[in-house]
C-alpha positions as CSV (number, residue, x, y, z in Angstrom):
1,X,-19.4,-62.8,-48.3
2,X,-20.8,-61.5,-45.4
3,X,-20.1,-58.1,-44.1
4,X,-20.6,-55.4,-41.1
5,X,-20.2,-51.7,-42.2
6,X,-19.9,-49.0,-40.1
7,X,-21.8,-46.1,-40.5
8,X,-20.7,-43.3,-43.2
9,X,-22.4,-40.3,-44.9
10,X,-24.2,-42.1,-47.8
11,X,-27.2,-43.8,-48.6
12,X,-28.2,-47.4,-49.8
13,X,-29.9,-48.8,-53.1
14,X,-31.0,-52.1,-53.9
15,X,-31.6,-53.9,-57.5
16,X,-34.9,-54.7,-58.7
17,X,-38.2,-56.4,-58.4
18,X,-40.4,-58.0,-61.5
19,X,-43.7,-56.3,-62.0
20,X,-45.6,-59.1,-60.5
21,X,-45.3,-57.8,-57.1
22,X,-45.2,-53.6,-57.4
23,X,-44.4,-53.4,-53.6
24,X,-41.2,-56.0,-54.3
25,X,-41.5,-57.3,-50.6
26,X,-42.9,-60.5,-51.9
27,X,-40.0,-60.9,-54.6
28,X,-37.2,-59.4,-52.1
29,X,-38.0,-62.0,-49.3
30,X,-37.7,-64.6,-52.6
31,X,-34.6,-62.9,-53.7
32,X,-33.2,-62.9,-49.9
33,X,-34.3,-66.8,-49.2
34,X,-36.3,-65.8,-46.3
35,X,-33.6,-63.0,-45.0
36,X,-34.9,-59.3,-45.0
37,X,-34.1,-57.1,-48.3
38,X,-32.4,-54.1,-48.6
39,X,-33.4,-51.9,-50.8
40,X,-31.6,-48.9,-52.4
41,X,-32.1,-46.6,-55.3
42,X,-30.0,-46.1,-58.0
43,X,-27.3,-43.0,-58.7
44,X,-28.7,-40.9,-61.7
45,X,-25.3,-38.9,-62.7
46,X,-24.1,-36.8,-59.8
47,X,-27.3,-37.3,-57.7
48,X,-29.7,-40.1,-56.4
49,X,-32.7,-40.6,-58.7
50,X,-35.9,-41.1,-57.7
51,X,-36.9,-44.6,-60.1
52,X,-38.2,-47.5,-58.0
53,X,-36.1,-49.3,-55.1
54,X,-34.9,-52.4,-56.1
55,X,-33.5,-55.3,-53.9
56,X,-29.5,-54.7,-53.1
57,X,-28.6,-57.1,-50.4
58,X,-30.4,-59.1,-47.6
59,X,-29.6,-58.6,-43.8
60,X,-28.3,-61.4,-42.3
61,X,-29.1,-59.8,-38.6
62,X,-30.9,-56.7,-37.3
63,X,-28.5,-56.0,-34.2
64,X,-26.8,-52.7,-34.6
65,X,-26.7,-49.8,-35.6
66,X,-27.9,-48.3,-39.3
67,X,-25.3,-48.6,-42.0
68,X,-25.4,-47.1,-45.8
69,X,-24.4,-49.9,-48.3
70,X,-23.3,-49.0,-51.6
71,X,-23.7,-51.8,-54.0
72,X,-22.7,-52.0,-57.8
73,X,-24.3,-54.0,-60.8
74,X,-23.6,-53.6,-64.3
75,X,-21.6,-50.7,-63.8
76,X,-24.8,-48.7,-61.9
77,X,-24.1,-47.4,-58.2
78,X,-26.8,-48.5,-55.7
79,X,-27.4,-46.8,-52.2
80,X,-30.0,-48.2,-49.2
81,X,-29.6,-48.3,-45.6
82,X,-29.9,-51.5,-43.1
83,X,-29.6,-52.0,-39.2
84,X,-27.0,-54.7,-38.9
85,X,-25.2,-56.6,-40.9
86,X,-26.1,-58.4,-44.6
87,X,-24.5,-60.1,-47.8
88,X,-24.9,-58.7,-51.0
89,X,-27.9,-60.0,-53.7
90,X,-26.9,-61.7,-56.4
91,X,-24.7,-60.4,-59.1
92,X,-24.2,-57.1,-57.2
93,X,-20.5,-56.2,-56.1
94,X,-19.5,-53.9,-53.4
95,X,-18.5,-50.3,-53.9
96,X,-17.5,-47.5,-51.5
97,X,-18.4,-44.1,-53.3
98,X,-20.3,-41.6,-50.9
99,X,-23.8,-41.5,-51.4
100,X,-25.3,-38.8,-53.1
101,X,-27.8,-36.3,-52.4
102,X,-31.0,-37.4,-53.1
103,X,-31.3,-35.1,-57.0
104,X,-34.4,-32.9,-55.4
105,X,-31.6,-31.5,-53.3
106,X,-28.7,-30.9,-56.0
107,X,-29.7,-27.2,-56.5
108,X,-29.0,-26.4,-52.5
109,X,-25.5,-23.9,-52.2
110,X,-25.5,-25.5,-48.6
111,X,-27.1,-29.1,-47.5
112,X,-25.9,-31.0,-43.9
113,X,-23.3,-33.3,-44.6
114,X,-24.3,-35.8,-41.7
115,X,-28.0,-36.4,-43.5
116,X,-28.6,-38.9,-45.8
117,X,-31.9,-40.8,-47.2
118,X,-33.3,-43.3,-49.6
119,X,-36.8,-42.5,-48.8
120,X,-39.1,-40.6,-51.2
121,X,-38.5,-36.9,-51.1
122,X,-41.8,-36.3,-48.7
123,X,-40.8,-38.5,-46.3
124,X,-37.8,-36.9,-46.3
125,X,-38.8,-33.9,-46.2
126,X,-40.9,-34.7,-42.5
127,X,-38.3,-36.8,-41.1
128,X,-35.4,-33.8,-41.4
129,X,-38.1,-31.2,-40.6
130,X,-38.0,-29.1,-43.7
131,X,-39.4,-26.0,-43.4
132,X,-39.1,-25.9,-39.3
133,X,-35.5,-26.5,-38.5
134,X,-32.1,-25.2,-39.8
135,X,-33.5,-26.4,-43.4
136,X,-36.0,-24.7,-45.3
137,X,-38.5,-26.5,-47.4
138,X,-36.4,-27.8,-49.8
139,X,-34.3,-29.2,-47.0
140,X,-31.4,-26.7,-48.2
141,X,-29.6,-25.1,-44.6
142,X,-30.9,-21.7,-44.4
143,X,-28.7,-18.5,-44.1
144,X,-26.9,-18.1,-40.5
145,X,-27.8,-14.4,-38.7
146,X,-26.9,-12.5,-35.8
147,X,-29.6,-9.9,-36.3
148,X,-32.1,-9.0,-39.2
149,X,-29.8,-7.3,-40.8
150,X,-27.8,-10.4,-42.0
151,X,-31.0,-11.3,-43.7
152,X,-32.1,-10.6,-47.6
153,X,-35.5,-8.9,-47.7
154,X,-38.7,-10.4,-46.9
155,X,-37.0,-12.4,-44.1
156,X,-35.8,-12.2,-40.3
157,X,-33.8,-14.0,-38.3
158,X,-35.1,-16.4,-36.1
159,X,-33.9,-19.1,-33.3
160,X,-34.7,-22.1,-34.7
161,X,-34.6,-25.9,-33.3
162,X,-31.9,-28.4,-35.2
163,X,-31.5,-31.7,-36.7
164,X,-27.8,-32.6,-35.7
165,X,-27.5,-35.8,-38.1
166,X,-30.3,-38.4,-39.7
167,X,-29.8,-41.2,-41.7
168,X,-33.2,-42.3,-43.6
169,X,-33.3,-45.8,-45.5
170,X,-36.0,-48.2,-46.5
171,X,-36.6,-51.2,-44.5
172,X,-37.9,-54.6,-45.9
173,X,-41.5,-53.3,-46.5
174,X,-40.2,-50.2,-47.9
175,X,-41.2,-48.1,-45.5
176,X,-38.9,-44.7,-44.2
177,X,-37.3,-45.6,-41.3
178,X,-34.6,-43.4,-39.5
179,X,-32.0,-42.9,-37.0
180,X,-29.6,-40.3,-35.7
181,X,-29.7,-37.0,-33.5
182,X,-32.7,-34.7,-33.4
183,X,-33.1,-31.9,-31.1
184,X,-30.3,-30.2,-31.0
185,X,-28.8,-26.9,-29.4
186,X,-30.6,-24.1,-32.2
187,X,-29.8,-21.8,-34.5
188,X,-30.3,-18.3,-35.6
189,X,-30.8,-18.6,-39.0
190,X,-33.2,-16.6,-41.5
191,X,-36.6,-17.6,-41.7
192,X,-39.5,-15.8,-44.5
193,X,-40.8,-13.3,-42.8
């Protein structure tokens, strides 16, 4: 079954590797017959764990633009991201749940709803410019301000630069790659003083 998703708000996971290859690109490119592997990690209750990406589908072409699958096998919800279009691996089944937050970011009151990722929470972390943008270094969105005063103690506020929307997904070598807006208009927000 071969499929082309358009983009949504969610991130992609992929099913295992055996332990004869840590990396899994060896095994994936097995797993694909040649084709590139998406991976994905796996949903750990209400948020996205952080276990080992495993092999969801393969990507039958690299023309497009990014897309979050969602993938299901054995009743556990996978999320990864690929440019293009691909089939799923074998055994999985498709599913069409939002993706999660990655569970580093559950305890934010307030995240971006157009930002998504698979990638570790570091690279993460530098590709949404955590700690110099709208989101502070957890990658929660800070506090809007007009003036100081809007601010809790020990911080002021501050124009800062934005990060409209990003999408972050492994590619076949498991690498963080990522597409969407960056620069945009600024915020006043409240920054540590």
């Amino acid at each position: 079954m071969k499929t082309t998703w358009i983009f949504a708000v969610a991130l992609l996971v992929g099913c295992s590797s055996d332990g004869d290859d840590p990396g899994g690109t060896a095994n994936g490119l097995e797993a694909c017959g040649g084709n590139t592997p998406v991976y994905g990690r796996a949903a750990l209750g209400d948020c996205l764990g952080a276990d080992a990406p495993e092999v969801i589908a393969c990507a039958t072409s690299s023309e497009g633009d990014p897309v979050t699958v969602c993938a299901e096998k054995d009743g556990k919800k996978y999320w990864g991201g690929v440019r293009g279009t691909f089939e799923l691996a074998a055994g999985f089944s498709a599913c069409s749940e939002p993706q999660p937050l990655l569970c580093e970011f559950a305890a934010c009151a307030s995240t971006k709803a157009s930002f998504s990722s698979t990638c570790s929470l570091a690279d993460t972390k530098q590709e949404w410019a955590c700690g110099t943008s709208d989101l502070d270094e957890n990658c929660c969105l800070r506090t809007t301000c007009t003036g100081n005063e809007d601010c809790g103690s020990g911080e002021h506020c501050e124009q800062v630069d934005t990060i409209d929307s990003r999408t972050c997904y492994l590619d076949s070598n498991q690498t963080c790659q990522c597409a969407g807006q960056t620069g945009g208009l600024g915020a006043m927000v409240c920054v540590p003083d």
